[in-house]
Backbone as CSV, one residue per row, in Angstrom:
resi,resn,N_x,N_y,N_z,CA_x,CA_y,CA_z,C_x,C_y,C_z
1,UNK,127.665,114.406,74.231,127.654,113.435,75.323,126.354,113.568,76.107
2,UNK,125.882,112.484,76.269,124.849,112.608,77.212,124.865,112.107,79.011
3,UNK,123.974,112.336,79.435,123.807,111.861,80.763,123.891,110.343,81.029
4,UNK,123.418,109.412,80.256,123.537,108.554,80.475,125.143,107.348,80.319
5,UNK,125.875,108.008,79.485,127.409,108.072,79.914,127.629,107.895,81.557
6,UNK,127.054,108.599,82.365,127.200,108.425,83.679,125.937,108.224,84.535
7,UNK,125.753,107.249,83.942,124.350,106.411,84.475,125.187,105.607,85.674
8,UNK,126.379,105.394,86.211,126.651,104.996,87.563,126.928,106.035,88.650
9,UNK,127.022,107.005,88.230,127.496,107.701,89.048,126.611,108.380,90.182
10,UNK,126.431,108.088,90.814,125.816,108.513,92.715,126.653,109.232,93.635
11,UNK,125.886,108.973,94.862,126.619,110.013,95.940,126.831,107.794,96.863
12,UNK,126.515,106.878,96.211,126.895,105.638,96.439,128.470,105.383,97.037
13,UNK,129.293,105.879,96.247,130.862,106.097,96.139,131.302,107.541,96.248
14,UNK,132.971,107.336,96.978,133.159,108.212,97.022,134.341,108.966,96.298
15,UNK,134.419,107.765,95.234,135.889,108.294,94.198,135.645,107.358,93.124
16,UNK,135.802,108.136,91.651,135.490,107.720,90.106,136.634,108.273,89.440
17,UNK,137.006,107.746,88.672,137.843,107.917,87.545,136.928,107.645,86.631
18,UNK,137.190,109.012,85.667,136.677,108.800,84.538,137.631,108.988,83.336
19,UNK,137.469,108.042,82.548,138.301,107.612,81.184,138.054,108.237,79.996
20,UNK,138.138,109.092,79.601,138.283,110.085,78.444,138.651,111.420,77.900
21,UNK,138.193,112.598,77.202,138.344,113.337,77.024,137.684,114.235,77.839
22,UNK,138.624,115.253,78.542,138.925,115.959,79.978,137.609,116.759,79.852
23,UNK,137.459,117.779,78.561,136.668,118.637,78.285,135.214,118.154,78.069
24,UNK,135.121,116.928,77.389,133.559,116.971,77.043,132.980,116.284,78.313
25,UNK,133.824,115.469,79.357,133.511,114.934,80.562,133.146,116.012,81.567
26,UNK,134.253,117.110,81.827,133.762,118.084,82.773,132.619,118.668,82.172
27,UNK,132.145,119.345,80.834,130.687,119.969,80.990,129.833,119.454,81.269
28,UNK,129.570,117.974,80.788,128.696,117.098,80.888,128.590,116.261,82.431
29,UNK,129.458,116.490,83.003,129.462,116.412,84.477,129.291,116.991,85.526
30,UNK,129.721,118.333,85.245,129.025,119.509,86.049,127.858,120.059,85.933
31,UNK,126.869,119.595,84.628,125.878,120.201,84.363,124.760,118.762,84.571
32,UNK,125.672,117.766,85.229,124.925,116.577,86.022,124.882,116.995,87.336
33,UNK,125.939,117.351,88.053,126.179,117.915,89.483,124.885,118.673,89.897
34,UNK,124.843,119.278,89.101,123.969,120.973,89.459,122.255,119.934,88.989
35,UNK,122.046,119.929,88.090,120.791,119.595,87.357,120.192,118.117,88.219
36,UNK,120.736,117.018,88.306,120.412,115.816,88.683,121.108,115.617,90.156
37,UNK,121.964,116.286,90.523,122.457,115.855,92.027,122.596,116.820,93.010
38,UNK,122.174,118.075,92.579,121.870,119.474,93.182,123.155,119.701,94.093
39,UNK,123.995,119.472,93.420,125.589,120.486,94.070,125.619,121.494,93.225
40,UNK,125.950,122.943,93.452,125.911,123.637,93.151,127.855,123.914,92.558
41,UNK,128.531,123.987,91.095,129.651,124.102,91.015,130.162,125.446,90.601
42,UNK,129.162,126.270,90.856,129.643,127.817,90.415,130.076,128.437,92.178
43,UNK,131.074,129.136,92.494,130.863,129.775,93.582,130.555,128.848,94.980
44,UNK,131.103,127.860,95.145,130.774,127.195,96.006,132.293,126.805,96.657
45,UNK,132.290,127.270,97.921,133.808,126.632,98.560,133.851,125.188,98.888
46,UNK,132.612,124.400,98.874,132.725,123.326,99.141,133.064,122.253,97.636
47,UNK,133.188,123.219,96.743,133.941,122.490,95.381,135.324,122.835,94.785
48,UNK,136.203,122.140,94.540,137.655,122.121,94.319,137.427,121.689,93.389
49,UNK,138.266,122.226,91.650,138.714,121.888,90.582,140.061,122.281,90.447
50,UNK,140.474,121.222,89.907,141.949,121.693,89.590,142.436,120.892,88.632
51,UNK,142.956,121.170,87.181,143.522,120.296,85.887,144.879,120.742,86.247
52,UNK,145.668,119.850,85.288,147.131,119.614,85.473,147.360,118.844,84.240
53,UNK,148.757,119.408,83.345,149.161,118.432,82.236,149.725,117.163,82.985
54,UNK,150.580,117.757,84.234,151.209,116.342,85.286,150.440,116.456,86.582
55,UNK,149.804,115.981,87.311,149.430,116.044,88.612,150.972,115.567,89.664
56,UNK,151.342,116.154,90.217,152.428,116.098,91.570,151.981,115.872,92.674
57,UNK,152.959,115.689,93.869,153.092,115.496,95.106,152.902,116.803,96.067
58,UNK,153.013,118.198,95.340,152.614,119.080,96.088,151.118,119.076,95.700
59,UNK,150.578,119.127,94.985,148.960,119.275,94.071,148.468,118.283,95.427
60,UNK,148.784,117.120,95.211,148.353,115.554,95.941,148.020,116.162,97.807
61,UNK,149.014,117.048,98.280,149.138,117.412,99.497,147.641,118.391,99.899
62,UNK,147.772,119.199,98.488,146.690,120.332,98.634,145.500,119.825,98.580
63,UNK,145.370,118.496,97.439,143.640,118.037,97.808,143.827,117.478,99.006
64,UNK,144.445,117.057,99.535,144.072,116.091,101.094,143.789,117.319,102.275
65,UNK,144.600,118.421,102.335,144.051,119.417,103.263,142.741,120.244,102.904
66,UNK,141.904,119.906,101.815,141.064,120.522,101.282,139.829,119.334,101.780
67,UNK,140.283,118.247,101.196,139.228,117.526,101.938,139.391,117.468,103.261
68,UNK,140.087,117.285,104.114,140.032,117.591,105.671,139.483,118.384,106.297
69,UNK,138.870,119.774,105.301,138.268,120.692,105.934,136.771,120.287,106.362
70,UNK,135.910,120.987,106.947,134.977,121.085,107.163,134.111,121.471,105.811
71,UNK,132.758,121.073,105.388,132.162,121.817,104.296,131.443,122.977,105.274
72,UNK,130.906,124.215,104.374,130.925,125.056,104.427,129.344,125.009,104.106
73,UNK,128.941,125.240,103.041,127.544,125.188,102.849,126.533,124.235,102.362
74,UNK,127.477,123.015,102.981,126.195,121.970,103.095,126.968,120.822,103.811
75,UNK,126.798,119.194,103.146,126.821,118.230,104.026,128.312,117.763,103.098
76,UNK,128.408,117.896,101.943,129.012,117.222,100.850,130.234,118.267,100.090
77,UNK,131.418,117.582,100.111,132.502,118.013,99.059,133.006,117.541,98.152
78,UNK,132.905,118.189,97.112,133.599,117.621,95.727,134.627,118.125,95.166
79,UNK,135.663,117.074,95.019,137.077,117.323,94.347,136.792,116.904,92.821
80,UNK,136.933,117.736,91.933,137.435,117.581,90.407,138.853,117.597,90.076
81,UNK,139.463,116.644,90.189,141.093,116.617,89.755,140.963,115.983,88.078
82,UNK,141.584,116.833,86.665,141.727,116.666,85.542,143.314,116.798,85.349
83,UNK,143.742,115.359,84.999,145.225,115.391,84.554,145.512,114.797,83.572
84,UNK,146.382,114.626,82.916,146.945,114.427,81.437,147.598,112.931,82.172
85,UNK,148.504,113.102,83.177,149.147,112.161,83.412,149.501,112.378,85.178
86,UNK,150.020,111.461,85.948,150.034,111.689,87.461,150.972,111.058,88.056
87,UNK,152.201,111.781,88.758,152.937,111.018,88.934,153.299,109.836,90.320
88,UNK,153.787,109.039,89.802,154.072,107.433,91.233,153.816,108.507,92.326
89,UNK,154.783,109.502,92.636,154.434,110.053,94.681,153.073,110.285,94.540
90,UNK,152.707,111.458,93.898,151.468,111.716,93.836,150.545,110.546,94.210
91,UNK,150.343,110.102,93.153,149.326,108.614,93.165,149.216,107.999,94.821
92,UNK,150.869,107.936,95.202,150.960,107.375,96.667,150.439,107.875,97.428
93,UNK,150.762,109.568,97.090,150.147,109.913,98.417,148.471,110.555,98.205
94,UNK,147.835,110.132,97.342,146.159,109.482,97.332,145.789,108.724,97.712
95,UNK,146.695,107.510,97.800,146.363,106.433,98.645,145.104,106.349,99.568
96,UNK,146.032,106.976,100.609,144.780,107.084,101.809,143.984,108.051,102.140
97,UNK,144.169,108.820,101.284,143.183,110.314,100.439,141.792,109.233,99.969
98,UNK,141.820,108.336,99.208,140.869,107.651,98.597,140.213,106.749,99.274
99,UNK,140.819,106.083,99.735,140.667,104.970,100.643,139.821,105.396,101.845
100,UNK,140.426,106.486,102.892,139.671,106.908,104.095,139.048,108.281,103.798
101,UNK,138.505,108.906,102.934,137.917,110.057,102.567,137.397,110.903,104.138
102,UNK,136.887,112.293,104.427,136.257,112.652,105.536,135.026,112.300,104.778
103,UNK,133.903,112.227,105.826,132.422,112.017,105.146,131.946,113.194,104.551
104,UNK,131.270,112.635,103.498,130.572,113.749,102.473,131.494,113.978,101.271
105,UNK,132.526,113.734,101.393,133.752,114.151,100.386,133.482,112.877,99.113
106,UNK,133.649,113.626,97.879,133.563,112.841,97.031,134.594,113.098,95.709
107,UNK,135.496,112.370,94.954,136.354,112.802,94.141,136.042,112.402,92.751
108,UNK,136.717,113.251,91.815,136.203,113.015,90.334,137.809,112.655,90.154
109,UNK,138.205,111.692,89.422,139.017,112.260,88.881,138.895,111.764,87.313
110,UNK,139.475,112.511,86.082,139.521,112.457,84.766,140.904,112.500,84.404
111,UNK,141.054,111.496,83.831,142.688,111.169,82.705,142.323,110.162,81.533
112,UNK,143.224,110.679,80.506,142.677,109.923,79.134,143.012,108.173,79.132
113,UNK,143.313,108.005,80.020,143.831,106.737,80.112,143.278,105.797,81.623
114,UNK,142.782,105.061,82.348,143.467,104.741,83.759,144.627,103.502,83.900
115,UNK,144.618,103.196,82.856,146.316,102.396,82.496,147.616,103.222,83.255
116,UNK,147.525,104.548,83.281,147.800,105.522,83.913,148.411,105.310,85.207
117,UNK,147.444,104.706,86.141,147.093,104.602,87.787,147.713,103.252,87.775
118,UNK,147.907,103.216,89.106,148.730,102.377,89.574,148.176,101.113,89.897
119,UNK,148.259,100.057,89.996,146.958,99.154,90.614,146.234,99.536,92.106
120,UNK,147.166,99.727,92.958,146.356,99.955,94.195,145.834,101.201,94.391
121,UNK,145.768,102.306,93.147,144.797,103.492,93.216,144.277,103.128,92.529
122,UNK,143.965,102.167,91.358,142.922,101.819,90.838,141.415,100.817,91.736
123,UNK,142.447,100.188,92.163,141.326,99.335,93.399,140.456,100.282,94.240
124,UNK,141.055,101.629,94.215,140.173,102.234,95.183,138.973,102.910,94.725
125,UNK,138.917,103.117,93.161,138.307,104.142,92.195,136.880,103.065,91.816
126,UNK,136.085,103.609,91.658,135.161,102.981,90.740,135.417,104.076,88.905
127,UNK,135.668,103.270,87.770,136.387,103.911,86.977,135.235,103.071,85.874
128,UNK,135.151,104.790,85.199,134.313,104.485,84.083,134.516,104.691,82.302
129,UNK,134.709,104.031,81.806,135.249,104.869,80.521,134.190,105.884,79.608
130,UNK,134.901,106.895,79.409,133.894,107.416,78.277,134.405,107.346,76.936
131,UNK,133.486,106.805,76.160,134.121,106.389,74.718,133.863,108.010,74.007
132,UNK,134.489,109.072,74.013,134.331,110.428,73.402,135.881,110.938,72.946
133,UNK,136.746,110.068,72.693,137.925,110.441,72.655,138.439,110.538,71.435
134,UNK,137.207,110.671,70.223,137.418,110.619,69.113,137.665,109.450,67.983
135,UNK,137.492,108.246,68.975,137.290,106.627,68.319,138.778,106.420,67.924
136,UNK,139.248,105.683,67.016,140.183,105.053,66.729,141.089,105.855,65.426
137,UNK,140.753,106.911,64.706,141.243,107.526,63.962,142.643,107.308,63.458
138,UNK,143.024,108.169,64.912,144.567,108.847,64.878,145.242,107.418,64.711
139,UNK,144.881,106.118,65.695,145.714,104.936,65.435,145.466,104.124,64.296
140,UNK,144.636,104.266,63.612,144.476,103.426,62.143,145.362,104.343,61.459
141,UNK,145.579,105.724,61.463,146.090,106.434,60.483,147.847,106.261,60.957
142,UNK,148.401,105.669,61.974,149.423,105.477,62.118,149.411,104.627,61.692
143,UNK,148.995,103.310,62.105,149.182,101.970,61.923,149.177,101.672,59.945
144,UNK,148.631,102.624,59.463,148.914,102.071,57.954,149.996,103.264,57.404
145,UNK,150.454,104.562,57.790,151.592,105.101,57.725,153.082,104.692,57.282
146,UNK,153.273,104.800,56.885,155.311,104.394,56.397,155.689,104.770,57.447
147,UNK,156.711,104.413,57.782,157.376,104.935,58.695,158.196,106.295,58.691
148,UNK,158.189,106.877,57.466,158.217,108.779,57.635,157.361,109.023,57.744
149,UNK,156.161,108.677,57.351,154.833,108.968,58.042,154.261,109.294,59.638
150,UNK,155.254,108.412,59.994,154.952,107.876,61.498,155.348,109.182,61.851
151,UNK,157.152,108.950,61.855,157.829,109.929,62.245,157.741,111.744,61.981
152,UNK,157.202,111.956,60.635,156.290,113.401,60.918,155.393,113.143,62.054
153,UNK,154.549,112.460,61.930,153.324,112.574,62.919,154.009,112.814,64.140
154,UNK,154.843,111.954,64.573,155.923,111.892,66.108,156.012,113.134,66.087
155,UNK,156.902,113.787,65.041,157.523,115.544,65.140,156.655,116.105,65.346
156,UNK,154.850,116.226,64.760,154.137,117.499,64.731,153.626,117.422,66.267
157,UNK,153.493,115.260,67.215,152.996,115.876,68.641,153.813,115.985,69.819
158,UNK,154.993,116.085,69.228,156.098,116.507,70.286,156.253,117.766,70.266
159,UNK,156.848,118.534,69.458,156.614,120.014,69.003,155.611,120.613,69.976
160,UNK,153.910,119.973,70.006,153.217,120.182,70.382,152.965,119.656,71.772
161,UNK,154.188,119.187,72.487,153.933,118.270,73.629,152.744,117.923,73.947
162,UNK,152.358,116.787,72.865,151.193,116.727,73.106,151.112,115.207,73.982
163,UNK,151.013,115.156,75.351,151.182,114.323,75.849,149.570,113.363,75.831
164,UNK,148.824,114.177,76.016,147.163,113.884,75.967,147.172,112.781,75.054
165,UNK,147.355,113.431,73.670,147.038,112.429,72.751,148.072,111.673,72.377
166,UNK,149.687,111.461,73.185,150.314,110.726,73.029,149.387,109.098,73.548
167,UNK,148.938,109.773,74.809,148.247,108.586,75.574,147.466,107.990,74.896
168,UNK,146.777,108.672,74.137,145.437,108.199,73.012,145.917,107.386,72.091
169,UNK,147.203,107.741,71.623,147.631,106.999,70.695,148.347,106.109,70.978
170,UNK,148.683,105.655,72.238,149.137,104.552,72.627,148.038,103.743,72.845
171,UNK,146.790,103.994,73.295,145.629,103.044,73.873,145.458,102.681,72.123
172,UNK,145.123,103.411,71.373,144.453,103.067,70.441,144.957,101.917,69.812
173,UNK,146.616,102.235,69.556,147.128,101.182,68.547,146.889,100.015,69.640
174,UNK,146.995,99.820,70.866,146.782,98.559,71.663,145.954,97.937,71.579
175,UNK,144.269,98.994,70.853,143.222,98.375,70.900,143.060,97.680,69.622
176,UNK,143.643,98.715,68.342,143.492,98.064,67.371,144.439,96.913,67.358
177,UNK,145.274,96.870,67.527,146.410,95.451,67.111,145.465,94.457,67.483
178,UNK,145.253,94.370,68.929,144.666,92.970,70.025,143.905,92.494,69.292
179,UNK,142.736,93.486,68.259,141.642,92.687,67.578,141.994,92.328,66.553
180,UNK,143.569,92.621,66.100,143.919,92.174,64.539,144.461,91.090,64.758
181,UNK,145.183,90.810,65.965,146.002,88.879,66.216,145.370,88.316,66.306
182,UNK,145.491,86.834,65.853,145.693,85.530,66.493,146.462,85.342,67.536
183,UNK,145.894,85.645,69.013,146.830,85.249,70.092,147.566,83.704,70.012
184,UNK,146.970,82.853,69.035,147.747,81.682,68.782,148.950,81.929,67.768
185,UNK,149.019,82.946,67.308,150.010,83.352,66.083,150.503,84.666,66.450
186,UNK,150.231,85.223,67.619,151.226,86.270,67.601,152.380,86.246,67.123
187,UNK,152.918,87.548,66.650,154.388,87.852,65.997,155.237,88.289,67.280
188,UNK,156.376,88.500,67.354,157.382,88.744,68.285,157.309,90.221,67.988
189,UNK,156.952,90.884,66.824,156.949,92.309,66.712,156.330,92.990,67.585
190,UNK,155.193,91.986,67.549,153.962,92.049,68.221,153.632,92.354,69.475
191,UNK,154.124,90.988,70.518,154.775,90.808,71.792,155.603,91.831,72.181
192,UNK,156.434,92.635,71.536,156.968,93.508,71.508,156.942,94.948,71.685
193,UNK,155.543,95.086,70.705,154.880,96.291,70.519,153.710,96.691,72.020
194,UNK,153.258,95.662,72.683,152.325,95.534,73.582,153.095,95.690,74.849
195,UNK,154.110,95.077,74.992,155.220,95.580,75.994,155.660,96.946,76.118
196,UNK,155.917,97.269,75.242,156.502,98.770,74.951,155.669,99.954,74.937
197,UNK,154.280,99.289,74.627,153.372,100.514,74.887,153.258,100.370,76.636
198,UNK,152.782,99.331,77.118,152.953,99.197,78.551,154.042,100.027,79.535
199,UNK,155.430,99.947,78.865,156.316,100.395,79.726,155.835,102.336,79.128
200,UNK,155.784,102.349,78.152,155.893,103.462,77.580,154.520,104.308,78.218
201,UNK,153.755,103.854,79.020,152.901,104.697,79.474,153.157,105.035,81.141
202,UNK,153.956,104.159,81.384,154.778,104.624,82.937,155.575,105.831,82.478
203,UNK,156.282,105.729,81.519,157.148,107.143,81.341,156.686,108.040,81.465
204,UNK,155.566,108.176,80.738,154.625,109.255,80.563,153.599,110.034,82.061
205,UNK,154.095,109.157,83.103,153.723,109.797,84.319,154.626,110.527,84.753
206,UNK,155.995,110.410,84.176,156.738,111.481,84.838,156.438,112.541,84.543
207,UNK,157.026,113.721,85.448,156.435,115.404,84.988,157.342,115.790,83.720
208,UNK,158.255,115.683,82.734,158.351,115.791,81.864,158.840,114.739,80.993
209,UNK,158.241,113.473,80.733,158.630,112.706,79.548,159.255,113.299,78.127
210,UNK,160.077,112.110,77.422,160.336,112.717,76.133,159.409,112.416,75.351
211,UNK,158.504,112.581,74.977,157.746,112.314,74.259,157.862,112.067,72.456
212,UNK,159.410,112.756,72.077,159.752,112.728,70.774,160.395,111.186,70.800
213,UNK,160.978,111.538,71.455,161.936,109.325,71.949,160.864,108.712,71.679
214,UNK,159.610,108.596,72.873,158.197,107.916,73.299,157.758,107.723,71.562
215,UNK,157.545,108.873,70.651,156.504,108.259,69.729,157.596,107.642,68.411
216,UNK,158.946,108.579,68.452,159.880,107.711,67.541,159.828,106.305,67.653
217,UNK,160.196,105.995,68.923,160.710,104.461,68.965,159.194,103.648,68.732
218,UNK,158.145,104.218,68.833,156.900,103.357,68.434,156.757,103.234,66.659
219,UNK,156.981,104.289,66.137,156.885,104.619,64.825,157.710,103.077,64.615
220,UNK,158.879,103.111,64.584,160.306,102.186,64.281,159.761,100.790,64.913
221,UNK,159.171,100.396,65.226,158.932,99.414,66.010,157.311,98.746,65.511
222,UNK,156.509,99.477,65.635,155.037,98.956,65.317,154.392,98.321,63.946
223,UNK,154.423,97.306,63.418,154.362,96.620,62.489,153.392,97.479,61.873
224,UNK,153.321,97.367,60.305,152.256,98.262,59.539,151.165,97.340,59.155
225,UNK,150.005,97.614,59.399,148.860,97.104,58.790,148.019,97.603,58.041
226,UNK,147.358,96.975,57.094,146.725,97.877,56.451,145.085,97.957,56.479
């Protein structure tokens, strides 16, 4: 990943969502911080990181008294929040975490999705995607799968609660289908399948979704293409 991935990002705004993979975003972002925007993220109290497979309503409480503080060794604070998924209170109570920031305060936040966020925490974010999430793979390799196919795959990322790349694999097949219809010829399978990923990514904000249900009923449901 390079720097220019975050060719918007300034001290302009004071809250970003960024859209991709958690890990190659934070090195490549902190080693923007330090190098091109001279915050220092080693040893510095005026920087907060904190990942989460679910982000909560107690987490949500702790960044807002963190930004309320005073900075310490300079003018500027930065929150790094990395979550898998975040739930409705939470989100709420960012609200006005985002919206009325103290000055100098600035927030990162990273989730593989912002389909994720709610609309009115999205309005508040300037949100960028990073295309590093490994491209379209995993959903072409479902989408032409049998449906025991599917359903191993379901078993090996539940097993693995793998909620991360549940998300991935919900964006993906959304992305691939959209470019395979005729919105004049959509199928009802179809209509179907786009709904269900929709609802099916609200679930996934709760702090423990089923995720074996979540990728079964997609397997059973998602038309095969080849």
């Amino acid at each position: 990943m390079d720097f220019k991935d975050f060719q918007h990002l300034t001290w302009d705004h004071h809250a970003y969502c960024l859209e991709g993979d958690r890990i190659s975003i934070k090195n490549t972002l902190f080693e923007l911080l330090e190098k091109k925007l001279g915050f220092k993220v080693k040893a510095n109290p005026d920087f907060w990181i904190s990942e989460f497979d679910t982000f909560g309503i107690d987490e949500g409480r702790k960044i807002t008294e963190f930004q309320n503080r005073k900075a310490v060794s300079g003018d500027r604070k930065i929150i790094f929040i990395g979550a898998n998924t975040i739930t409705r209170e939470a989100q709420n109570s960012l609200l006005k975490t985002f919206e009325e920031p103290t000055p100098g305060t600035h927030f990162f936040l990273v989730v593989p999705s912002s389909e994720i966020l709610l609309p009115t925490l999205k309005s508040r974010l300037v949100i960028q995607k990073i295309d590093n999430a490994g491209g379209i793979e995993s959903g072409e390799k479902f989408l032409k799968a049998s449906k025991k196919e599917r359903l191993d795959i379901a078993k090996e990322m539940s097993l693995n609660k793998d909620k991360a790349g549940t998300i991935r694999l919900l964006n993906q097949l959304e992305k691939i289908v959209r470019g395979k219809v005729d919105i004049k010829k959509i199928s009802p399978e179809e209509i179907i399948l786009f709904e269900t990923i929709n609802k099916f990514r609200g679930y996934l904000n709760d702090r423990a979704p089923n995720i074996k249900m979540i990728l079964e009923h997609l397997a059973l449901i998602t038309p095969k293409y080849k």
